[in-house]
mmCIF file of the N, C-alpha and C atoms, coordinates in Angstrom:
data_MODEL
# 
_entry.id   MODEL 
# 
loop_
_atom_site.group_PDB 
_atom_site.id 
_atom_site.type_symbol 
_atom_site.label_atom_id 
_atom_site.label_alt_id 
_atom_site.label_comp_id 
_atom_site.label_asym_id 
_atom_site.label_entity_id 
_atom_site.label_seq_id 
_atom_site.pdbx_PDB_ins_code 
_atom_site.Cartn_x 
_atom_site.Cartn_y 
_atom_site.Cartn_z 
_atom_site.occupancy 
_atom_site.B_iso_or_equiv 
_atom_site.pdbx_formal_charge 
_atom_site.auth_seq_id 
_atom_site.auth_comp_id 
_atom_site.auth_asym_id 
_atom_site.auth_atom_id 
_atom_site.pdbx_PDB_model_num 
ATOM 1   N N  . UNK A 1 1  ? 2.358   48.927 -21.140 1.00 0.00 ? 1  UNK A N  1 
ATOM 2   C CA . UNK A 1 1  ? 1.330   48.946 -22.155 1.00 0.00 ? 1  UNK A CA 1 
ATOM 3   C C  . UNK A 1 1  ? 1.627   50.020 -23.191 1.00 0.00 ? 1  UNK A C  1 
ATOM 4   N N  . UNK A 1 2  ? 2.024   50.975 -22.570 1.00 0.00 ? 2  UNK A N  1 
ATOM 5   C CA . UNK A 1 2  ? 2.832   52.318 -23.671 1.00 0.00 ? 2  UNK A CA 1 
ATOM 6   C C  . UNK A 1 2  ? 3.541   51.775 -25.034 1.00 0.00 ? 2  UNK A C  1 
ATOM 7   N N  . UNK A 1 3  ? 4.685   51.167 -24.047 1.00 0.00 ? 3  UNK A N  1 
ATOM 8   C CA . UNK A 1 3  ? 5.825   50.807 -25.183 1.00 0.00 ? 3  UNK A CA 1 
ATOM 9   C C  . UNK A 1 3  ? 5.280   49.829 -25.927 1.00 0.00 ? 3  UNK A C  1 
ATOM 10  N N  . UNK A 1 4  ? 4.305   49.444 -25.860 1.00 0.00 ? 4  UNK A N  1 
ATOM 11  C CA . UNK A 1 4  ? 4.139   48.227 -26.530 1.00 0.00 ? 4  UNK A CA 1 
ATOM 12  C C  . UNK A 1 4  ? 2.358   48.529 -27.528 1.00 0.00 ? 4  UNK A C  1 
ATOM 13  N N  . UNK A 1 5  ? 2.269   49.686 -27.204 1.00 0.00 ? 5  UNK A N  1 
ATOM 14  C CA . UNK A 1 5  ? 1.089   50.343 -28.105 1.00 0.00 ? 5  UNK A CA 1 
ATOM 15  C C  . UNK A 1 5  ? -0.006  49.699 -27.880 1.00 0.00 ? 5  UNK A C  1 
ATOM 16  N N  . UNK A 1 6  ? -0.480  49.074 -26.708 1.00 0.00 ? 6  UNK A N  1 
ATOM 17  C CA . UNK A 1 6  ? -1.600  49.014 -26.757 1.00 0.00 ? 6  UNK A CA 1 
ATOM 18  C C  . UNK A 1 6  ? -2.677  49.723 -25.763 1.00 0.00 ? 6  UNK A C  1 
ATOM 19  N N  . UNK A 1 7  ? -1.979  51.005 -25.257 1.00 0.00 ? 7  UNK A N  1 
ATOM 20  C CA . UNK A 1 7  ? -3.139  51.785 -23.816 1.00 0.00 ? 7  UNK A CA 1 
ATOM 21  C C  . UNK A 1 7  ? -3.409  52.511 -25.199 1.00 0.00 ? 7  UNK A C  1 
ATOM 22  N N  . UNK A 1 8  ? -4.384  52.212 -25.697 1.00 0.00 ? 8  UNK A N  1 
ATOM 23  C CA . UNK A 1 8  ? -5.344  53.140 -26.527 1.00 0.00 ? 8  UNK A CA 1 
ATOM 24  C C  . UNK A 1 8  ? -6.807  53.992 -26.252 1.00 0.00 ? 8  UNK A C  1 
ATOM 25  N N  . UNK A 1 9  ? -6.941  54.422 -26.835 1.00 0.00 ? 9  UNK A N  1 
ATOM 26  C CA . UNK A 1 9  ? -8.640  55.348 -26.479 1.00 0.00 ? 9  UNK A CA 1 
ATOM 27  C C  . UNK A 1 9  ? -9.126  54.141 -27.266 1.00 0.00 ? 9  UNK A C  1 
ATOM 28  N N  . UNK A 1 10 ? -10.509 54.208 -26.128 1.00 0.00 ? 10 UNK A N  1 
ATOM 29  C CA . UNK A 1 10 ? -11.348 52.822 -26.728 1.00 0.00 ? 10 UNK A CA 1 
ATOM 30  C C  . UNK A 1 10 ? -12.942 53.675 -26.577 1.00 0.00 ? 10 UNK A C  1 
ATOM 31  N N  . UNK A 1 11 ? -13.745 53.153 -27.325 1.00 0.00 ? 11 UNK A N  1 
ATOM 32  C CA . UNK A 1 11 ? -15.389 54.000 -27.608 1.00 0.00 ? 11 UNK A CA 1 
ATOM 33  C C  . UNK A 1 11 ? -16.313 52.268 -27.338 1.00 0.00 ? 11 UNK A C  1 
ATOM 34  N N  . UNK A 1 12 ? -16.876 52.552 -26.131 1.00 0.00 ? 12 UNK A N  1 
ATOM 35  C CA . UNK A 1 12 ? -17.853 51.402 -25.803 1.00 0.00 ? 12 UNK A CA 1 
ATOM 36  C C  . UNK A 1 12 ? -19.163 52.408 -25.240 1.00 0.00 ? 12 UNK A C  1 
ATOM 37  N N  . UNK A 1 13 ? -20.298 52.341 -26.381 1.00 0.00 ? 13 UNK A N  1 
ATOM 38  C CA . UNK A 1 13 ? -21.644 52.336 -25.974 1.00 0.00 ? 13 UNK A CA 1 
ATOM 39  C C  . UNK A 1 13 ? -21.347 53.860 -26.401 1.00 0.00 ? 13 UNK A C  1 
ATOM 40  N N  . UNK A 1 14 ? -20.534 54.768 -27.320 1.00 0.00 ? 14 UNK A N  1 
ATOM 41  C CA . UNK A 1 14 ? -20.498 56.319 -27.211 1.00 0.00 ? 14 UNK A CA 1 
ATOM 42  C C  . UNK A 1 14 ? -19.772 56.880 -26.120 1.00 0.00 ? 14 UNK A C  1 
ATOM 43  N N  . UNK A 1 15 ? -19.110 56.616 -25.352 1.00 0.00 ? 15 UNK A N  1 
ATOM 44  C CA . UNK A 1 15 ? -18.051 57.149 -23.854 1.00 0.00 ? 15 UNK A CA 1 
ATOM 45  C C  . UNK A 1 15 ? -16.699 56.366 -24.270 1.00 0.00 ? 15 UNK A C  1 
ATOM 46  N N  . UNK A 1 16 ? -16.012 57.536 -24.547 1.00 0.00 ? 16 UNK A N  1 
ATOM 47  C CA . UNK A 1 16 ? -14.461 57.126 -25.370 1.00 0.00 ? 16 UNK A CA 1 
ATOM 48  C C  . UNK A 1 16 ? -13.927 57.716 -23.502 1.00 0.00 ? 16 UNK A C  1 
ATOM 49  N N  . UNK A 1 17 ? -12.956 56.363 -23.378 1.00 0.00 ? 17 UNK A N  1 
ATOM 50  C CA . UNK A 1 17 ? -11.983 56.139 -22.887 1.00 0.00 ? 17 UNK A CA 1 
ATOM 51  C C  . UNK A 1 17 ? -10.289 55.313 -23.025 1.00 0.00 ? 17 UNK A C  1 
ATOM 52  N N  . UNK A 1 18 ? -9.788  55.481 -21.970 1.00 0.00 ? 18 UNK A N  1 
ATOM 53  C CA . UNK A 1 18 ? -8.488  55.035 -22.367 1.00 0.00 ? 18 UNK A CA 1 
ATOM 54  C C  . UNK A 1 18 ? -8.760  53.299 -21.656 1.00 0.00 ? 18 UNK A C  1 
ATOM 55  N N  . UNK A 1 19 ? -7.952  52.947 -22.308 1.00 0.00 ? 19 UNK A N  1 
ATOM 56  C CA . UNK A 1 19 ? -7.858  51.133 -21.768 1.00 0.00 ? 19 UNK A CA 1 
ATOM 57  C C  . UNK A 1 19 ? -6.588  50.241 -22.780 1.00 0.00 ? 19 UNK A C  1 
ATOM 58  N N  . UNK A 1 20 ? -7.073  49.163 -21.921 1.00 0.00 ? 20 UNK A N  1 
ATOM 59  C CA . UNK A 1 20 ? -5.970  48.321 -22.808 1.00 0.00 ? 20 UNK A CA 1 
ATOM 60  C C  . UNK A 1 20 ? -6.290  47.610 -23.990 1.00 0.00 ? 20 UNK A C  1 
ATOM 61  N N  . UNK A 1 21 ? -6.091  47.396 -25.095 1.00 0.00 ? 21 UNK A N  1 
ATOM 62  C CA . UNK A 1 21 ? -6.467  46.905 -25.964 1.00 0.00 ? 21 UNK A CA 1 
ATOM 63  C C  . UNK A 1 21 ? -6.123  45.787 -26.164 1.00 0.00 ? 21 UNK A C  1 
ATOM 64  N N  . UNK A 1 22 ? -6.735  44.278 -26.162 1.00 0.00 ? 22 UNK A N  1 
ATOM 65  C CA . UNK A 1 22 ? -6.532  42.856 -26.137 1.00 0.00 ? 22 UNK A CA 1 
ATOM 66  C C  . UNK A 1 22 ? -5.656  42.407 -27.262 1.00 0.00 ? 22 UNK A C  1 
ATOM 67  N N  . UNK A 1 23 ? -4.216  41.928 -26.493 1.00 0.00 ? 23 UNK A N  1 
ATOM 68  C CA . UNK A 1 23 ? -3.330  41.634 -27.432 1.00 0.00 ? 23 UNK A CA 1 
ATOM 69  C C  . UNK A 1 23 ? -2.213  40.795 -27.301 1.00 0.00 ? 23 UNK A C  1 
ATOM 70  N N  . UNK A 1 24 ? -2.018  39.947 -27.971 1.00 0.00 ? 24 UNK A N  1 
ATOM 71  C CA . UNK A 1 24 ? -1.249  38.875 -27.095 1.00 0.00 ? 24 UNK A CA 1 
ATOM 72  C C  . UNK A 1 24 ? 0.187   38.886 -28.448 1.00 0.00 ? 24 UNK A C  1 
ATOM 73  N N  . UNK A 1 25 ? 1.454   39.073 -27.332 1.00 0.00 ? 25 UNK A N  1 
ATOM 74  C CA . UNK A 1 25 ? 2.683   38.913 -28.433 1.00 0.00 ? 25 UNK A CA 1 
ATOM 75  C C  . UNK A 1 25 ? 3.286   37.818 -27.492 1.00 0.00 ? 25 UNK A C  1 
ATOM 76  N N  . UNK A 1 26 ? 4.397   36.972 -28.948 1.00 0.00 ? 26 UNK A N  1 
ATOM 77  C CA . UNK A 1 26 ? 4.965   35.479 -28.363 1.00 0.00 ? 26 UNK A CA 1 
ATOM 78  C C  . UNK A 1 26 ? 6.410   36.763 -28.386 1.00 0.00 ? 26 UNK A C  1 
ATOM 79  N N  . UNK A 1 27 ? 7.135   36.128 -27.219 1.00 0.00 ? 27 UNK A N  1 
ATOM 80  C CA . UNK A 1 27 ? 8.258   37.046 -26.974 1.00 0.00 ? 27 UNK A CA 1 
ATOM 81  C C  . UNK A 1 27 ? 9.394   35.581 -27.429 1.00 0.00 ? 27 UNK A C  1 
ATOM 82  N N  . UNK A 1 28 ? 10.054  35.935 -28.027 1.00 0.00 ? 28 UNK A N  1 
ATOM 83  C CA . UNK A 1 28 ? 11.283  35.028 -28.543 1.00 0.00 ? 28 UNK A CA 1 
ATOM 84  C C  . UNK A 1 28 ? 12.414  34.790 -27.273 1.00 0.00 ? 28 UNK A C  1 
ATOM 85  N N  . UNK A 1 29 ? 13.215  33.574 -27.484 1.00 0.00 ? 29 UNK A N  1 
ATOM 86  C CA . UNK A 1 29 ? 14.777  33.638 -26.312 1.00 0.00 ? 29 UNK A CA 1 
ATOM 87  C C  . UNK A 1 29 ? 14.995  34.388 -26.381 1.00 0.00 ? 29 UNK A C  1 
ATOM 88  N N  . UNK A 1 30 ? 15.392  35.424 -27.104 1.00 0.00 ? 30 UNK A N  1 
ATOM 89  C CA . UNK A 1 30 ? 15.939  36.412 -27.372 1.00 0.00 ? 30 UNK A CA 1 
ATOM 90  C C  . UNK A 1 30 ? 15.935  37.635 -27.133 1.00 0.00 ? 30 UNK A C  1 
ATOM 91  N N  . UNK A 1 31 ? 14.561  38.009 -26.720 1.00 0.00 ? 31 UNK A N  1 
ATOM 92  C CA . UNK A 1 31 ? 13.665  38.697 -26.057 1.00 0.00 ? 31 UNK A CA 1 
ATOM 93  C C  . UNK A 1 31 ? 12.875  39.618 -27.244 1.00 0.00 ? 31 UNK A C  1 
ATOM 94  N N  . UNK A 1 32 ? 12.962  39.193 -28.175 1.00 0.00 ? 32 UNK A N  1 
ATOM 95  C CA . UNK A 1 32 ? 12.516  39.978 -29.505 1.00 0.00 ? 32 UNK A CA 1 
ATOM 96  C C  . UNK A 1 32 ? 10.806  39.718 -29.685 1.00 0.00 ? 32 UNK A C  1 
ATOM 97  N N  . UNK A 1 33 ? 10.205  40.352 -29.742 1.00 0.00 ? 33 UNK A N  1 
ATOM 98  C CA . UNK A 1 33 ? 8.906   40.189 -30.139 1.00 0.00 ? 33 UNK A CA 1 
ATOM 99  C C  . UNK A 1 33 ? 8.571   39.447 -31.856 1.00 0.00 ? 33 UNK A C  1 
ATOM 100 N N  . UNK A 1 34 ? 8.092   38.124 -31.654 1.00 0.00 ? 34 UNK A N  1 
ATOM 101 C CA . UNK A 1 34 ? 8.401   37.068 -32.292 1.00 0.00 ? 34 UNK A CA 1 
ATOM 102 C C  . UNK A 1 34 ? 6.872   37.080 -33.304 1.00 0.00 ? 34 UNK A C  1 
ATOM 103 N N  . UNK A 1 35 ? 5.675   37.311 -32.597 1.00 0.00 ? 35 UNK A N  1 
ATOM 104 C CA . UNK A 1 35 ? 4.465   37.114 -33.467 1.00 0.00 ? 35 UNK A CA 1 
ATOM 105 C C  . UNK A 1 35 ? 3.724   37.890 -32.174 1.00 0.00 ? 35 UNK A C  1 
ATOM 106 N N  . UNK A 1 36 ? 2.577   38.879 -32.588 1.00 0.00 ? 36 UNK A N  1 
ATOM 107 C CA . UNK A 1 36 ? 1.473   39.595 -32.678 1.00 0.00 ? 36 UNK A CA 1 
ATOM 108 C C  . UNK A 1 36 ? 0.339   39.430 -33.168 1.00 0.00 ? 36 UNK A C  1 
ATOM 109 N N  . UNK A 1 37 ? -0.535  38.833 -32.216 1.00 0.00 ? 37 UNK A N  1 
ATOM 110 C CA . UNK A 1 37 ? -1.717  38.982 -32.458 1.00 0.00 ? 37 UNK A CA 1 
ATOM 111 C C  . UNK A 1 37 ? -2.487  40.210 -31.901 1.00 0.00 ? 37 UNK A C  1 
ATOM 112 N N  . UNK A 1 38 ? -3.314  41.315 -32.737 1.00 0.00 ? 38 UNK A N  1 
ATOM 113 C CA . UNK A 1 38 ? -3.822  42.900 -32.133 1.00 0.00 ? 38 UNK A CA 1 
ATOM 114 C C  . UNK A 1 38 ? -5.250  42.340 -32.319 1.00 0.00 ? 38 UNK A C  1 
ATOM 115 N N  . UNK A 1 39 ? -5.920  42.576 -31.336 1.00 0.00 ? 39 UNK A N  1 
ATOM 116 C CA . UNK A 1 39 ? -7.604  42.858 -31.251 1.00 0.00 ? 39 UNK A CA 1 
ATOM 117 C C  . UNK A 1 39 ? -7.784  41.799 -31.504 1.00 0.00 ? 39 UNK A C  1 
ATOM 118 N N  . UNK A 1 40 ? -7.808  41.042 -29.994 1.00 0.00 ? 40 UNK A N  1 
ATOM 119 C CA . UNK A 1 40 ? -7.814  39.609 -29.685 1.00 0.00 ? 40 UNK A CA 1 
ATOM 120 C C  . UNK A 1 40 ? -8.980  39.243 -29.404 1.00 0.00 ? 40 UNK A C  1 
ATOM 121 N N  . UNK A 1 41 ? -10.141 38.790 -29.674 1.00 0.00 ? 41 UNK A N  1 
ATOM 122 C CA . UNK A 1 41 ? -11.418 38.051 -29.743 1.00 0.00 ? 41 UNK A CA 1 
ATOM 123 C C  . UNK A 1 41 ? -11.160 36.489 -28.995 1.00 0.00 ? 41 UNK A C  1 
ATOM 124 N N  . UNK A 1 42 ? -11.642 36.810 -27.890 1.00 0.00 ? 42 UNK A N  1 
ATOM 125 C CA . UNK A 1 42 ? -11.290 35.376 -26.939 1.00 0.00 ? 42 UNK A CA 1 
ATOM 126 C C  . UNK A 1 42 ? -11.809 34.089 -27.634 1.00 0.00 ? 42 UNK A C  1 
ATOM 127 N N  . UNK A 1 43 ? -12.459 34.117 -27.901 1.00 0.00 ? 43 UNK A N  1 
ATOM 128 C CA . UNK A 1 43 ? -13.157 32.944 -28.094 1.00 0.00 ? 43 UNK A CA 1 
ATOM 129 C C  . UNK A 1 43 ? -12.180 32.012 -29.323 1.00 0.00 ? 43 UNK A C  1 
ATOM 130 N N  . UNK A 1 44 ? -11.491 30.863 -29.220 1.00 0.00 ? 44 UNK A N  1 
ATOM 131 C CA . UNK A 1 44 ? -10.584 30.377 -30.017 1.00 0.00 ? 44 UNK A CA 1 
ATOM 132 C C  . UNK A 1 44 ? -9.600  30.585 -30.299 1.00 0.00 ? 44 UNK A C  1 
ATOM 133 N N  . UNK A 1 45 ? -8.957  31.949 -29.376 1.00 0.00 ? 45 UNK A N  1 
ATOM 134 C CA . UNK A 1 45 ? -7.410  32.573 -29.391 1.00 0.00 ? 45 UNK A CA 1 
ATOM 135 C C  . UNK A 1 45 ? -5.938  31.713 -28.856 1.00 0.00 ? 45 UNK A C  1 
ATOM 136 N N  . UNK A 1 46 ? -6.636  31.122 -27.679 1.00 0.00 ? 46 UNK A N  1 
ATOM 137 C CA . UNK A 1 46 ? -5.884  30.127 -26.703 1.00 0.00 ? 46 UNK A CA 1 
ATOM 138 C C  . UNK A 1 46 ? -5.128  29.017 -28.064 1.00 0.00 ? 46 UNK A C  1 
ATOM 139 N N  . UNK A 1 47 ? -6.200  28.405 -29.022 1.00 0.00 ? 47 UNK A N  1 
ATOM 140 C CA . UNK A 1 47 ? -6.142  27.004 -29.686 1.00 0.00 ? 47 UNK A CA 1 
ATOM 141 C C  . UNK A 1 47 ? -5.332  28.202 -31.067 1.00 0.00 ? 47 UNK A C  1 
ATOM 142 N N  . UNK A 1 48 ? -5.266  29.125 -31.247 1.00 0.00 ? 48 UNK A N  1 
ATOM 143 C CA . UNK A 1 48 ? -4.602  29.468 -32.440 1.00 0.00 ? 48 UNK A CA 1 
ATOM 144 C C  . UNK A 1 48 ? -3.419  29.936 -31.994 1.00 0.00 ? 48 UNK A C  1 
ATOM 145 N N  . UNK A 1 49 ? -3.336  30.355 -30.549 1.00 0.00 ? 49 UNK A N  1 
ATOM 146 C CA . UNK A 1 49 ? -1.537  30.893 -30.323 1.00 0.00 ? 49 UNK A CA 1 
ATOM 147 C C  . UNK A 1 49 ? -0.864  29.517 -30.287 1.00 0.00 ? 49 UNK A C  1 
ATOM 148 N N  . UNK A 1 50 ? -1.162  28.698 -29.659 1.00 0.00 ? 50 UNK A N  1 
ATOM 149 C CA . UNK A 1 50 ? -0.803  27.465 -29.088 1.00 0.00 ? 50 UNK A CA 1 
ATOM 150 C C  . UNK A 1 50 ? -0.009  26.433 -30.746 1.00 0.00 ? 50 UNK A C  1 
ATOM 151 N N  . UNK A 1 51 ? -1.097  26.578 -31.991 1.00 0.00 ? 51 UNK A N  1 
ATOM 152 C CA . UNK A 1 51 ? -0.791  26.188 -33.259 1.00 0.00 ? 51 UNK A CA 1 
ATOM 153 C C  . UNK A 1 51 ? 0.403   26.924 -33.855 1.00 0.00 ? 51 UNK A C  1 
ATOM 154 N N  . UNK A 1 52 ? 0.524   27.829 -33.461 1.00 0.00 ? 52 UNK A N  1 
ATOM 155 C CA . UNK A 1 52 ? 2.317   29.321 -33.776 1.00 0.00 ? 52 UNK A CA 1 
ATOM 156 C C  . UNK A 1 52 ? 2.825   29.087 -32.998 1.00 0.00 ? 52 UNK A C  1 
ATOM 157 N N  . UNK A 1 53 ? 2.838   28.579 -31.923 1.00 0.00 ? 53 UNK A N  1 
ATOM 158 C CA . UNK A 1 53 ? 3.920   27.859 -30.927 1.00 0.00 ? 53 UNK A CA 1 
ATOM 159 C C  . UNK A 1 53 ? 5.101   27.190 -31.772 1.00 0.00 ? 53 UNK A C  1 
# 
């Protein structure tokens, strides 16, 4: 989660903690990080990675 920047400090309700921050990357053959989506809102994420496929 480090290398990939998303264990961030997160603030829910005023109590800042550390967590993971919702984020989905398409990893290429290649192994190259291909497309990034940051601060992923579930709802309709599934039907928009799937369309960048």
């Amino acid at each position: 989660m480090q290398a990939y920047g998303v264990w961030k400090e997160k603030n829910m309700y005023g109590k800042i903690t550390m967590g993971c921050e919702r984020t989905t990357f398409v990893i290429d053959e290649k192994g190259r990080v291909a497309k990034i989506w940051p601060k992923v809102k579930v709802d309709g994420h599934a039907v928009d990675v799937l369309a960048n496929l």
